[in-house]
C-alpha positions as CSV (number, residue, x, y, z in Angstrom):
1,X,59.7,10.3,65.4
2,X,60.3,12.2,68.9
3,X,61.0,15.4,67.0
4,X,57.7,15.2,65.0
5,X,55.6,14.5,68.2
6,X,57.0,17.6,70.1
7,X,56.3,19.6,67.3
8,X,52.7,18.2,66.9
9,X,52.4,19.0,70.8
10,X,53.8,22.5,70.3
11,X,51.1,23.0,67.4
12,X,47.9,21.6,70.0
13,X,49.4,24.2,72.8
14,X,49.5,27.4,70.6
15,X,45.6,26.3,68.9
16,X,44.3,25.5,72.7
17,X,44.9,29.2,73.7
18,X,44.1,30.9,70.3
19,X,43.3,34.2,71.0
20,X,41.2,37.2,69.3
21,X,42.3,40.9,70.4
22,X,39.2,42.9,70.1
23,X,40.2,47.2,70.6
24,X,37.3,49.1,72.6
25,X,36.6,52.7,73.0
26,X,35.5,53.2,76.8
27,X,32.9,56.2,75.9
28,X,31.9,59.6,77.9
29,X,29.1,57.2,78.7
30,X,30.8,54.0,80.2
31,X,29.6,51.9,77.4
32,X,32.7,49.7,75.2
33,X,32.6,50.5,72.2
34,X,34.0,48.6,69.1
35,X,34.3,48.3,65.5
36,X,32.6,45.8,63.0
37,X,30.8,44.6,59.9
38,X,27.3,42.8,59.4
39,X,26.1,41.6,55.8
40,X,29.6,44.0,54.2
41,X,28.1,47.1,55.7
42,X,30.1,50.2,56.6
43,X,32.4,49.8,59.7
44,X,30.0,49.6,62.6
45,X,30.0,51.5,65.7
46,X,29.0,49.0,68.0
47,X,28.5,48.7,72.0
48,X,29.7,45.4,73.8
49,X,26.9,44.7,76.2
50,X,27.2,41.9,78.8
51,X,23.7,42.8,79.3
52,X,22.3,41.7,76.0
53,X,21.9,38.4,75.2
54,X,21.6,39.0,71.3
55,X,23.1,41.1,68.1
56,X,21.1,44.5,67.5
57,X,21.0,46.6,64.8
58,X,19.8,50.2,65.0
59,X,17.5,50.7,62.7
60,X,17.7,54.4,62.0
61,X,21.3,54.0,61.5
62,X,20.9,50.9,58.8
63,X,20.5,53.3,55.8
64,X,23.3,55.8,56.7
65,X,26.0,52.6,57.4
66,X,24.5,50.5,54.3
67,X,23.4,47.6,56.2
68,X,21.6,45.0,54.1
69,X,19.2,43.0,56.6
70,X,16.7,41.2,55.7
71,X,13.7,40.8,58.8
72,X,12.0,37.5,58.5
73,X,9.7,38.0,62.1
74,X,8.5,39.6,65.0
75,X,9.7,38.9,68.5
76,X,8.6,40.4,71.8
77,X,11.8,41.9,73.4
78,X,12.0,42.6,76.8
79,X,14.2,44.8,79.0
80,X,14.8,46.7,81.7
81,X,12.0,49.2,81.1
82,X,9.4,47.0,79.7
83,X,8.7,44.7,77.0
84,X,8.2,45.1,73.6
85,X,7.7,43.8,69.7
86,X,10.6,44.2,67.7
87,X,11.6,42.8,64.1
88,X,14.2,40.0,64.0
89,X,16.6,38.7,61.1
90,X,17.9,35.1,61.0
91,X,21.4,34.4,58.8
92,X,23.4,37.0,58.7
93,X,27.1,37.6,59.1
94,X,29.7,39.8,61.7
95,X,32.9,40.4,61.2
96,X,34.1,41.3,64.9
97,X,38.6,41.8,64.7
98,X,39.9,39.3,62.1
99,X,37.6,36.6,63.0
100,X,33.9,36.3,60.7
101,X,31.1,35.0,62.6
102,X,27.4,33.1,60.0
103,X,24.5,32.2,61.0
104,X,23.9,35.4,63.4
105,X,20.4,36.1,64.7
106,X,20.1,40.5,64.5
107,X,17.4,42.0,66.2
108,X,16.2,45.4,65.0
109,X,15.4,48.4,67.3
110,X,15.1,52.0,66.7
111,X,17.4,53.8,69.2
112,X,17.1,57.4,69.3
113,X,18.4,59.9,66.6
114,X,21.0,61.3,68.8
115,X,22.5,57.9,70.2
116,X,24.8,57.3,67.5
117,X,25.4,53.4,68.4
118,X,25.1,51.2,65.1
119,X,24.1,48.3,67.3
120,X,25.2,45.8,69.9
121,X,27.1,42.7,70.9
122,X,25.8,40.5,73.7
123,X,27.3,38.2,75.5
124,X,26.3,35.4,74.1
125,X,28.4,36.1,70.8
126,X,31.1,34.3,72.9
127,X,29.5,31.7,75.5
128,X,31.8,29.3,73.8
129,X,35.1,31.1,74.5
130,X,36.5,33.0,77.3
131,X,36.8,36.6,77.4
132,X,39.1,39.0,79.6
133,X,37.8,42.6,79.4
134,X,40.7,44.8,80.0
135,X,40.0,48.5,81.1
136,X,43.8,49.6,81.6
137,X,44.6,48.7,77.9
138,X,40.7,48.7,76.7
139,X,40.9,45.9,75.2
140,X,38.1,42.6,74.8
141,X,40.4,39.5,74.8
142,X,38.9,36.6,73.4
143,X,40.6,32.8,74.6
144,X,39.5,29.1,73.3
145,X,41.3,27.9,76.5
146,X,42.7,29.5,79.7
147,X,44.4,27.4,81.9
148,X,46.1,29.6,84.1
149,X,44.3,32.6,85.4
150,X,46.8,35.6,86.0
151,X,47.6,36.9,89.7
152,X,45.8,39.0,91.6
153,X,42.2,37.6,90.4
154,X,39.5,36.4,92.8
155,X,37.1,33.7,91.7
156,X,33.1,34.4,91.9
157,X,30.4,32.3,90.5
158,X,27.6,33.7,88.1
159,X,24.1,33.1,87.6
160,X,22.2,33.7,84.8
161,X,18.6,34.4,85.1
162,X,17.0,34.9,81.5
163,X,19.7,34.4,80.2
164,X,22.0,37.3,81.4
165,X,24.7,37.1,83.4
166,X,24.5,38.4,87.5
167,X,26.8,38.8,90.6
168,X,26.0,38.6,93.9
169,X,26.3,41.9,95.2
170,X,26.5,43.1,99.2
171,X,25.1,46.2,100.0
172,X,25.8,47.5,103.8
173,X,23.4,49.3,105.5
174,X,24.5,49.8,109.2
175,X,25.8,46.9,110.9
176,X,23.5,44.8,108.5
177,X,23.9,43.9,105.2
178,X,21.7,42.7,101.9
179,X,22.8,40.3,99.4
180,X,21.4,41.1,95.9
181,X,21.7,39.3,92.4
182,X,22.7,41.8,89.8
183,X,23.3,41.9,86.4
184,X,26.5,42.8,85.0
185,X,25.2,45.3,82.8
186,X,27.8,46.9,80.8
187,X,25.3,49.0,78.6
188,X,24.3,50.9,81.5
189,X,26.0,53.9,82.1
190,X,25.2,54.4,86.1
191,X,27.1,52.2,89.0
192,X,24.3,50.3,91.0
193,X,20.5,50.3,90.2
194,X,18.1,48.4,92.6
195,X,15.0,47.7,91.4
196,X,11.9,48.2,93.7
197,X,11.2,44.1,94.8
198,X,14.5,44.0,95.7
199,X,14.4,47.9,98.0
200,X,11.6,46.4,99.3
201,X,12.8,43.1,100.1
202,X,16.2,44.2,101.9
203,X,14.0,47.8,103.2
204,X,16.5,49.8,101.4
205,X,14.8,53.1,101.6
206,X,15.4,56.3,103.2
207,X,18.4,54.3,105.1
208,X,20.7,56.2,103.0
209,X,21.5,60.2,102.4
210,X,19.7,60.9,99.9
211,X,21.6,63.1,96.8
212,X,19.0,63.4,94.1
213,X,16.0,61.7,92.2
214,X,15.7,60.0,89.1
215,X,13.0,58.7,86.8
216,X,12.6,56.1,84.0
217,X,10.4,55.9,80.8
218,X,9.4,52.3,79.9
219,X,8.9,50.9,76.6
220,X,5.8,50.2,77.9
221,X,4.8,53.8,78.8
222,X,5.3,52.9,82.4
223,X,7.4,55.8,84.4
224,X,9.5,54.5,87.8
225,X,11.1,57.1,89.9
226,X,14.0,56.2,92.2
227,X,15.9,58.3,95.2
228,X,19.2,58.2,94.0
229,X,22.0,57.9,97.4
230,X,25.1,57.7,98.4
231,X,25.9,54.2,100.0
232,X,28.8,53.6,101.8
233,X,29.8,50.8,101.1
234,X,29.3,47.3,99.0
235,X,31.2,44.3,98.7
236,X,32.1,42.4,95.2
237,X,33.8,39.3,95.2
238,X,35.5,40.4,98.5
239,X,36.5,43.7,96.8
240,X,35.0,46.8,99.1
241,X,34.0,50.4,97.3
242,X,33.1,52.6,99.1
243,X,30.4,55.9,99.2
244,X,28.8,54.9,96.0
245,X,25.8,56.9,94.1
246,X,23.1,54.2,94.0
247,X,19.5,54.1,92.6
248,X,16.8,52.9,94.6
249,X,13.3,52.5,92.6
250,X,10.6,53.8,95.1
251,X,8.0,53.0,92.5
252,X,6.0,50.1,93.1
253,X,6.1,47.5,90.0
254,X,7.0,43.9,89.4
255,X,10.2,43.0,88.3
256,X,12.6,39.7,87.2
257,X,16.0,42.1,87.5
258,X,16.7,42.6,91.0
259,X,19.2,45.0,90.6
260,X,21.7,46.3,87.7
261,X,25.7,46.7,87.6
262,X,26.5,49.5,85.2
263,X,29.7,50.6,83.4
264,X,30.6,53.7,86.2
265,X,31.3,50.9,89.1
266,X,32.3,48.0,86.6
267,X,35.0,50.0,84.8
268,X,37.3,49.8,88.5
269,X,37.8,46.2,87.5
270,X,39.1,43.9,84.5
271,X,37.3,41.0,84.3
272,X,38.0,37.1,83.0
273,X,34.4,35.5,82.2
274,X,33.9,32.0,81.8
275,X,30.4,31.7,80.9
276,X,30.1,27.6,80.5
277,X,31.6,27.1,83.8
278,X,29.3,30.2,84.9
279,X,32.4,31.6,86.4
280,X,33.6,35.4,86.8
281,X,37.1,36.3,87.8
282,X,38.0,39.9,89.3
283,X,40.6,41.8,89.6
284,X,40.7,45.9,90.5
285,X,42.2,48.1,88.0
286,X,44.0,51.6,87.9
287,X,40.5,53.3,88.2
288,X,39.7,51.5,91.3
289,X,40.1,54.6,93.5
290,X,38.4,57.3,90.8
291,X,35.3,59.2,91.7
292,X,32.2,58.7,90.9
């Protein structure tokens, strides 16, 4: 009897931290990149985005990777550049590593002819696990349980605001110093964006050398244009970088994202992500001292 209940405890240890080992590319443009199926398409060429909150298909891709979606409705899907109505499909399934996922809500969007992306992952594919994103051996673990976290990681709490994940982020400016909510926007290929409420808030601008310009298109035909400079320093989670190329939107327009964190800052770090306990944990990586 004492031999059958060790084993039977063995058994309940190795299912509580089940794992899923999930391979990504880390592209030219900071996005992850990894392999699946939907509905027995082609292997898919899809982008991990912690700043998605849904499945996407891209539609001028479906014939060319024979992907078999049926869309049942419209939806108005909104983003950083806008809002707009988009086609949605309820039921379908993704195979993502060895594990196969039903019942998957895909919304369809038309992504440009040249970005060859087959669609995206969002976060919320795995608010019921745990997930460790790994830049040194690119690589998305995925955990039922975690009880220990590894050494060397420092605890910070997330907020979600419309559903999307954010950090609290402190930008330096002099002796002074701003504390701004933003996302954790792996899809986004540039290090910090600041959106104009918050620049305006925190009087961000011309503070800063100023090392270019840059402008946005939004799906709403709206066009933002931002002084892009060279901060020199901000604080994550007690983790200093320093002399960073930051966007700061000069145009004046309303906004629920105060600010974004994109794939050239985020990459410095591997990540542990609890998203029921609405906890991140950080920990800098290899890249940590890499230009920008």
């Amino acid at each position: 009897m004492k031999q059958i209940l060790i084993f039977l405890f063995i058994l309940s240890a190795n299912i509580s931290n089940a794992q899923e080992i999930i391979p990504f590319k880390l592209g030219d443009d900071n996005r992850l990149y990894i392999n699946g199926f939907i509905n027995q398409s082609d292997t898919l060429n899809l982008v991990f985005d912690l700043g998605a909150n849904i499945t996407v298909i891209n539609k001028t891709r479906m014939k060319e990777k024979n992907i078999n979606i049926k869309f049942d409705s419209l939806v108005s899907n909104g983003g950083t550049n806008g809002s707009s109505k988009e086609e949605i499909s309820f039921n379908n399934q993704v195979i993502l590593g060895t594990q196969t996922y039903s019942n998957i809500d895909v919304l369809g969007i038309s992504y440009s002819e040249d970005d060859l992306l087959d669609g995206v992952i969002g976060w919320n594919f795995f608010k019921e696990k745990k997930i460790k994103i790994n830049y040194e051996s690119n690589e998305i673990v995925v955990f039922d349980n975690l009880s220990e976290i590894p050494n060397g990681y420092i605890k910070s709490k997330i907020k979600f605001i419309n559903n999307l994940p954010y950090l609290k982020t402190v930008v330096y400016k002099g002796k002074k110093k701003a504390k701004i909510w933003a996302m954790l926007d792996i899809g986004y290929n540039g290090s910090l964006l600041v959106y104009y409420p918050a620049v305006s808030k925190h009087n961000l601008l011309n503070q800063y050398p100023l090392i270019g310009e840059g402008i946005s298109h939004g799906t709403d035909g709206r066009i933002a244009k931002s002084d892009l400079v060279e901060i020199p320093k901000i604080n994550l989670s007690g983790f200093e970088i320093y002399n960073i190329p930051v966007l700061l939107t000069k145009t004046k327009f309303e906004s629920s994202i105060p600010a974004l964190l994109g794939g050239n800052l985020l990459k410095r770090f591997n990540f542990i992500l609890d998203f029921k306990k609405k906890r991140v944990y950080i920990k800098p990586n290899e890249n940590i001292n890499s230009e920008f």
